[in-house]
C-alpha positions as CSV (number, residue, x, y, z in Angstrom):
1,X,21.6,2.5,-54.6
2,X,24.2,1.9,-52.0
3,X,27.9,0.3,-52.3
4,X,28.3,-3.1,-52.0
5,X,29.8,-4.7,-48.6
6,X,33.4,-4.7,-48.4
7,X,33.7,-6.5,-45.1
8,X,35.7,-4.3,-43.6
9,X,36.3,-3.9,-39.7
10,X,34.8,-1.2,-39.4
11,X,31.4,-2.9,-40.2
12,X,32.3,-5.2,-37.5
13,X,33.7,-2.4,-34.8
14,X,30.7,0.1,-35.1
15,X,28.0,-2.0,-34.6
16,X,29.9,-4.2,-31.7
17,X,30.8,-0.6,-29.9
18,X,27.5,0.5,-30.7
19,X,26.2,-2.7,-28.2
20,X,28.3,-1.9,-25.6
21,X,27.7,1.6,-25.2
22,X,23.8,0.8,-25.9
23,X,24.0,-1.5,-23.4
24,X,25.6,0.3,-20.6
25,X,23.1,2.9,-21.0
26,X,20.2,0.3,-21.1
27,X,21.2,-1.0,-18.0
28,X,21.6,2.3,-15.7
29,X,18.9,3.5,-17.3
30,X,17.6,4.1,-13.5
31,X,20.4,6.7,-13.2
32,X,19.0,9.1,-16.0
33,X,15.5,8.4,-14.1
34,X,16.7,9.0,-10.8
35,X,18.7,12.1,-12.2
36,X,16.1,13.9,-14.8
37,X,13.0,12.4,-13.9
38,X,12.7,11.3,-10.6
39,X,9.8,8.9,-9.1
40,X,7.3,11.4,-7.1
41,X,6.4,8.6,-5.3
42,X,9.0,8.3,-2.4
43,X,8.6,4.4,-2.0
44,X,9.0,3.8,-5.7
45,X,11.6,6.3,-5.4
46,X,13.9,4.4,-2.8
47,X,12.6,1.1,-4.3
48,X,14.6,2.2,-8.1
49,X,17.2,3.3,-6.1
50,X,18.0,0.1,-4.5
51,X,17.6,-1.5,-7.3
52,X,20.5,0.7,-9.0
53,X,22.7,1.0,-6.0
54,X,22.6,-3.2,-6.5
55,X,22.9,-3.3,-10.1
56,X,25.7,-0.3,-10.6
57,X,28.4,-1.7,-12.5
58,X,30.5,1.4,-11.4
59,X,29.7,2.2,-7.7
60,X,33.0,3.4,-6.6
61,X,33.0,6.2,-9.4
62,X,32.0,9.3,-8.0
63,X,28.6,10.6,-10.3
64,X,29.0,14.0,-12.0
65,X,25.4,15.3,-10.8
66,X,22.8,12.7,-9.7
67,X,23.5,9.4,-10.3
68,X,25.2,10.0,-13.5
69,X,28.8,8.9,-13.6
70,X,31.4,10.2,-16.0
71,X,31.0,6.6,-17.9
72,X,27.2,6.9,-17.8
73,X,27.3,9.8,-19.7
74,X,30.2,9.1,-22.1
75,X,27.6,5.8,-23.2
76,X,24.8,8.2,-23.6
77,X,26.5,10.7,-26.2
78,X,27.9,7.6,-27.8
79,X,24.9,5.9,-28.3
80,X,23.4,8.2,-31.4
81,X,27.0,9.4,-32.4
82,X,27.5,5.4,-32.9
83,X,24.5,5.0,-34.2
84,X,25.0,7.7,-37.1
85,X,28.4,6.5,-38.2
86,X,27.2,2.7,-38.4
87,X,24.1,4.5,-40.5
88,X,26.8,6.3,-42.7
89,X,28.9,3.6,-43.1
90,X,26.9,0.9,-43.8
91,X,27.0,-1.0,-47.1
92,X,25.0,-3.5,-48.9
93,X,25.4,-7.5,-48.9
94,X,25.6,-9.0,-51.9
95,X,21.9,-10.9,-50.8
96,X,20.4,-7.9,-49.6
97,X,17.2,-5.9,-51.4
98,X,18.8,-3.9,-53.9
99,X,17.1,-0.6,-54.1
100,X,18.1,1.1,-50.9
101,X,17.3,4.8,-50.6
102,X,19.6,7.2,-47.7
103,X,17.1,7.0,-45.3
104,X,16.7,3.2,-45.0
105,X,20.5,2.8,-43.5
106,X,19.1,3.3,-40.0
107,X,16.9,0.1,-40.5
108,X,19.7,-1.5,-42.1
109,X,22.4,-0.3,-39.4
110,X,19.7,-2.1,-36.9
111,X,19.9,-5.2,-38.8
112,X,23.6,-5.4,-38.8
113,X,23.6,-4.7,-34.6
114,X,21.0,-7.6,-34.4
115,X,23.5,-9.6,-36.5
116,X,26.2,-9.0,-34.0
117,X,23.6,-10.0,-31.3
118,X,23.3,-13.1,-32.4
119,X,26.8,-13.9,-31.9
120,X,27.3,-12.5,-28.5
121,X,24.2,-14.7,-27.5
122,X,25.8,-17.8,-29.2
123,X,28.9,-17.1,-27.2
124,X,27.1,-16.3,-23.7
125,X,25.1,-19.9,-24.5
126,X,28.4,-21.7,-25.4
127,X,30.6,-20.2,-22.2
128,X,27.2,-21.8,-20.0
129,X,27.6,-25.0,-22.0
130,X,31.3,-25.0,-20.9
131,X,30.8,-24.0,-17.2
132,X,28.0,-26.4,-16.4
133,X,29.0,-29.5,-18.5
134,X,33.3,-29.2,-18.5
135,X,33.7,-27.2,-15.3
136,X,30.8,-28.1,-13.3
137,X,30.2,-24.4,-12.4
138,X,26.9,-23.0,-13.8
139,X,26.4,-18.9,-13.8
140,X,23.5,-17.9,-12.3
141,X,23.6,-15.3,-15.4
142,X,23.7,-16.9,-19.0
143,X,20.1,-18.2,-19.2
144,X,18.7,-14.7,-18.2
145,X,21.2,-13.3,-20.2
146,X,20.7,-15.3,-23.2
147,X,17.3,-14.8,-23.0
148,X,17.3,-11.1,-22.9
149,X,19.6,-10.7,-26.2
150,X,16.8,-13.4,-27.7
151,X,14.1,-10.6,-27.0
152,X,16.0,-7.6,-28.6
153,X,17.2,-9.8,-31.4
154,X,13.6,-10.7,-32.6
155,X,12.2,-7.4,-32.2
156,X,14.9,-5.6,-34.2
157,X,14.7,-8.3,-36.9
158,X,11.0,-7.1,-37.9
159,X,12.6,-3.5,-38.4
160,X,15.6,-5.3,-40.6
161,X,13.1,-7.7,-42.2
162,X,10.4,-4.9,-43.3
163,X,13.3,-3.0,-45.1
164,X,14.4,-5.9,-46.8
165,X,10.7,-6.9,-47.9
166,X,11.4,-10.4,-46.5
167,X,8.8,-10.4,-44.5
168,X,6.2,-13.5,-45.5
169,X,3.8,-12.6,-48.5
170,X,1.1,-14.0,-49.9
171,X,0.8,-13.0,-53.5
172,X,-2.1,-15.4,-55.2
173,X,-4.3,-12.6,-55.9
174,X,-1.8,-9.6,-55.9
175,X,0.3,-11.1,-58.9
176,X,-3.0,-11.2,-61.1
177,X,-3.8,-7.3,-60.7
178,X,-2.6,-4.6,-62.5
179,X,0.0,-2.5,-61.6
180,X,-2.8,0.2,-60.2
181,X,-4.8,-2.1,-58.3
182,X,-1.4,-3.6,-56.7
183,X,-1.0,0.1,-55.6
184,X,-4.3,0.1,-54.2
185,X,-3.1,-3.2,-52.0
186,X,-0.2,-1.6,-51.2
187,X,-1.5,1.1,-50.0
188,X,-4.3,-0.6,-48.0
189,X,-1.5,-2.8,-46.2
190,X,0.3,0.3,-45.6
191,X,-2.4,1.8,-43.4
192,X,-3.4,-1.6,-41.4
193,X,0.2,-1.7,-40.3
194,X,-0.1,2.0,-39.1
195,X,-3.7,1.5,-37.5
196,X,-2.3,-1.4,-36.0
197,X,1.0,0.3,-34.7
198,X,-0.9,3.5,-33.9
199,X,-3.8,2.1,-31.3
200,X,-1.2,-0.8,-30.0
201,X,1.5,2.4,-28.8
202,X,-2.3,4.2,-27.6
203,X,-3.3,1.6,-25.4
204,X,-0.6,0.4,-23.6
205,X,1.6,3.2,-23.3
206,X,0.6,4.4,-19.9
207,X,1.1,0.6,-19.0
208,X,4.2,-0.4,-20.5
209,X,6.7,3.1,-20.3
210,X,5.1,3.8,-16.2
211,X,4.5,0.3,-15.3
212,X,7.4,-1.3,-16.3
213,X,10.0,1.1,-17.2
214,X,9.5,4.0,-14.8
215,X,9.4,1.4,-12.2
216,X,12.4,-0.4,-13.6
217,X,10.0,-4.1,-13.3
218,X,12.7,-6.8,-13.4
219,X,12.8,-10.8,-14.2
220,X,12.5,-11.7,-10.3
221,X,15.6,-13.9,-10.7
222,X,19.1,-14.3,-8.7
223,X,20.7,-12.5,-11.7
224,X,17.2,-10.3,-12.4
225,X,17.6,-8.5,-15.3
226,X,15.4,-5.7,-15.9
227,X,13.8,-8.0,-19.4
228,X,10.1,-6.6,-18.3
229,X,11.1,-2.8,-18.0
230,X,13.1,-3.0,-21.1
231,X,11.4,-5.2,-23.8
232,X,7.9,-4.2,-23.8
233,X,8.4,-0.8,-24.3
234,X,10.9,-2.0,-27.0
235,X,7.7,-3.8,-28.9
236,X,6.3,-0.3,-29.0
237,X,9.4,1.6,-30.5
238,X,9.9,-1.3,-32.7
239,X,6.3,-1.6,-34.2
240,X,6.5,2.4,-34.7
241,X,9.6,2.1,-36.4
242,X,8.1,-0.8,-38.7
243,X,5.1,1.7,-39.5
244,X,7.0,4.3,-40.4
245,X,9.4,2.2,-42.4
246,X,6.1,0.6,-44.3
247,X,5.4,4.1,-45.2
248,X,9.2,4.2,-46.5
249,X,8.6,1.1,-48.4
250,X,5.5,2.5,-50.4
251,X,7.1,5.2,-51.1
252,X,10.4,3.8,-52.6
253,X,8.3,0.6,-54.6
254,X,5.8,3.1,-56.0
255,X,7.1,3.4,-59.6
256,X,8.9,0.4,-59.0
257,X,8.3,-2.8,-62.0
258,X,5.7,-5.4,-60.9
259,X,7.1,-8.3,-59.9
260,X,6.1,-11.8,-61.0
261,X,6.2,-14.9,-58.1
262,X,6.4,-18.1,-58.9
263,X,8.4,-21.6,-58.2
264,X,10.8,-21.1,-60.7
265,X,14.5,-20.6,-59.1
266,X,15.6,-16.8,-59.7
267,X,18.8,-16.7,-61.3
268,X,19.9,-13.5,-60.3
269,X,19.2,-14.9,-56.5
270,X,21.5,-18.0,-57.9
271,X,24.2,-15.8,-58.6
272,X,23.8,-13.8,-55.4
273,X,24.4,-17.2,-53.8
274,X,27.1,-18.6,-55.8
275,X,28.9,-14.9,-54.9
276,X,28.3,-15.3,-51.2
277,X,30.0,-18.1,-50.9
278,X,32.6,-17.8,-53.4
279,X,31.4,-19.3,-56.1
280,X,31.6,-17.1,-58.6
């Protein structure tokens, strides 16, 4: 079972630093294309490329090979060294399922980066609020913006929520079963969710990763984010990762004690309470 939280900075820096880099590399993503796998097509080709040249946050900084700049790069290798520490270093809330195993602090480590994007889309709603109702100057940005962040927070939150078995239940008839038979449930609602993943990633694939990504489809707005080419072939990475972190699940709560549902309030989730906000 994992530490408890101690709200350190560092659960705070790693996740924010793991945003920014994630996010620099998710919006040149055209420069590793146009780089390591470039569009046979020569219109498509020139039509990315335009799109990039636009959208480079960079333009002035000469690219090591390609269209790869020294920054470009840096973001990539970040990305999974990030991504390990913030796994590493992860702890457990105090209202958090309990009976974390090492290989469920990537999911977790996902769940505290959507945490973090919540607040970052809070603060890009609040600085529009600002600009259009104090200053009288609008962005042309925020609602796109906000937007976007929406779509990545609610996908990632299905990875979060599957580890944390928050997801919604309905236990009327499993509470009734025996232990075997609730293994026999388990295991059937272990399989639907990898059917489902399985022939959702095998039939729309092709359509999603070289229809909206390899072309780099964006929003068709003044600020036009890429939200097409970026968040459906995030449903298909998240929905696999859900899969294979139902698997996890089934694993982990196979000996585990049955569990009774009912109305009556939980004290130990009282007491979780009370300690998250001081109480106790």
């Amino acid at each position: 079972m994992m530490q408890r939280t101690s709200g350190s900075l560092i659960e705070w820096l790693i996740p924010l630093a793991f945003i920014l880099c994630a996010g620099w590399v998710v919006w040149h993503i055209p420069a590793y294309f146009l780089t390591w796998f470039p569009h046979e097509n020569e219109s498509m080709r020139g039509q990315v490329t335009a799109i990039f040249d636009r959208n480079d946050v960079t333009p002035n900084l000469s690219p090591l090979f390609g269209k790869i700049d020294l920054v470009d790069l840096i973001a990539l290798v970040m990305v999974p060294v990030l991504f390990f520490f913030g796994a590493k270093t992860v702890r457990r809330a105090n209202m958090e399922f309990e009976h974390w195993r090492p290989v469920d602090r990537g999911a977790v480590f996902i769940g505290r980066v959507t945490m973090m994007l919540i607040i970052l889309m809070t603060g890009v709603m609040l600085y529009e609020v600002f600009l259009r109702y104090v200053v009288e100057r609008p962005t042309l940005w925020a609602n796109e913006l906000s937007l976007w962040l929406a779509g990545f927070i609610f996908l990632m939150a299905g990875l979060y929520a599957m580890q944390q078995r928050s997801h919604i239940r309905i236990f009327l008839l499993y509470d009734v079963c025996p232990r075997w038979l609730q293994r026999v449930f388990d295991c059937i609602t272990t399989l639907l969710i990898v059917l489902f993943a399985f022939f959702l990633v095998y039939g729309s694939y092709k359509q999603v990763f070289e229809n909206k990504l390899y072309k780099w489809e964006t929003f068709g707005t003044a600020f036009d984010p890429p939200i097409p080419a970026t968040l459906q072939p995030l449903v298909l990475i998240v929905i696999s990762l859900v899969a294979v972190q139902a698997v996890l699940n089934l694993i982990s709560d196979w000996n585990a004690e049955p569990e009774i549902h009912d109305d009556t309030p939980d004290e130990d989730e009282i007491r979780a309470l009370k300690r998250a906000v001081g109480q106790d």
